[in-house]
C-alpha positions in Angstrom: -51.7 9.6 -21.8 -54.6 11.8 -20.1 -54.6 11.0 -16.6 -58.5 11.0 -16.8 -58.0 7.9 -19.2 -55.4 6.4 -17.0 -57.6 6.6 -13.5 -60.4 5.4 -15.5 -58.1 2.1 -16.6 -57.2 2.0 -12.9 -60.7 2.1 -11.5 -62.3 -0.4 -14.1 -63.4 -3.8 -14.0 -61.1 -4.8 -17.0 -58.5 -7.3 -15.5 -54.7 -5.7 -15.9 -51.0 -5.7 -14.3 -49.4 -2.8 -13.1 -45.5 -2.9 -12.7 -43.4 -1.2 -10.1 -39.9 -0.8 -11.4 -36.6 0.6 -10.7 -34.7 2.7 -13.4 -31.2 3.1 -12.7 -29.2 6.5 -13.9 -25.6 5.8 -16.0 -23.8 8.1 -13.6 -25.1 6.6 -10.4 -25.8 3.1 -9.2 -26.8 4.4 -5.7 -29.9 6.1 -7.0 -32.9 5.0 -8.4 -35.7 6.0 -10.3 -38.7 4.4 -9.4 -41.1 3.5 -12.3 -44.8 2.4 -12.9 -46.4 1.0 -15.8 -49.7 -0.3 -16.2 -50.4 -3.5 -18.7 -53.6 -3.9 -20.4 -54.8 -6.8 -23.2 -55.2 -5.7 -27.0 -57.8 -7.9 -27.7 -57.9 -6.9 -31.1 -54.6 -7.1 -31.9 -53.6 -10.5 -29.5 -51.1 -7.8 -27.6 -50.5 -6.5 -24.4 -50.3 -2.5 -24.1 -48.1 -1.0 -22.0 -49.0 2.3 -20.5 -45.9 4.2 -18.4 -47.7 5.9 -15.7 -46.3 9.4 -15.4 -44.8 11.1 -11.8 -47.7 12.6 -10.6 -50.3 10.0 -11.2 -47.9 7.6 -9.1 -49.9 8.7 -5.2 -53.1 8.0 -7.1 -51.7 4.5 -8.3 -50.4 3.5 -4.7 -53.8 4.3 -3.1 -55.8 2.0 -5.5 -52.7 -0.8 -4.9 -55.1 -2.5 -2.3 -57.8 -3.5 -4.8 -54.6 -5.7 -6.2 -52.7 -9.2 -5.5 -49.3 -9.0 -5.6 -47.7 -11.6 -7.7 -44.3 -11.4 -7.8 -41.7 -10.0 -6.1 -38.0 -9.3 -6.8 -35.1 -7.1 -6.2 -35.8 -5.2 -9.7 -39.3 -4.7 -8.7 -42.7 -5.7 -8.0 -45.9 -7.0 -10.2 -49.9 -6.5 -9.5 -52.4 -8.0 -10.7 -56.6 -7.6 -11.2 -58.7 -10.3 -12.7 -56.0 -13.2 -12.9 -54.7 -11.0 -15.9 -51.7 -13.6 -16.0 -54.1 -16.4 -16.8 -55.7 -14.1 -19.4 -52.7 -13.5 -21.0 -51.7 -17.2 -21.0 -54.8 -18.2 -22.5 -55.2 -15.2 -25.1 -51.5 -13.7 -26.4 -49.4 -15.8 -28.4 -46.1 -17.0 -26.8 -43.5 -15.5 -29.3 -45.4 -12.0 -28.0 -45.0 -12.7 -24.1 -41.1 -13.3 -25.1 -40.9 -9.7 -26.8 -42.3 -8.2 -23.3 -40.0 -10.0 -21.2 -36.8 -9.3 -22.9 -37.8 -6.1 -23.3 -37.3 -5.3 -20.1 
């Protein structure tokens, strides 16, 4: 994704999550990768987007942190949010979708 497009995600008013995670190599499990992703609601579609926020965008992404409440907090990672996007997606995204994220990961 254009990093214009991203920072302009980032700097909006529209209420979203953005997920710090850690990416483990095969080879190594002393190292790891560490990952950000933002997620945004698909109104249209009753989804959630999820938007993997690429290296050199991630100093820009720290800085704006601030302007976020940290919800949750575990060894895997860490999760932002603006807006009370968790309510929003309670509220708005069906339940079988939510799953689908979750597992994903």
């Amino acid at each position: 994704m254009d990093s214009k497009l991203l920072k302009k995600i980032i700097n909006s008013q529209e209420p979203i999550a953005i997920i710090k995670y850690f990416e483990w190599p095969i080879f190594s499990n002393d190292y790891a990768n560490t990952r950000y992703t933002i997620l945004r609601i698909d109104k249209k579609h009753n989804d959630i987007c999820e938007i993997e926020i690429p290296f050199n965008l991630v100093p820009y992404v720290i800085s704006k942190i601030n302007c976020f409440k940290e919800v949750l907090r575990l060894n895997e990672g860490l999760v932002w949010e603006r807006m009370r996007f968790k309510e929003l997606v309670k509220r708005s995204i069906p339940k079988a979708k939510i799953h689908q994220l979750i597992n994903q990961w």
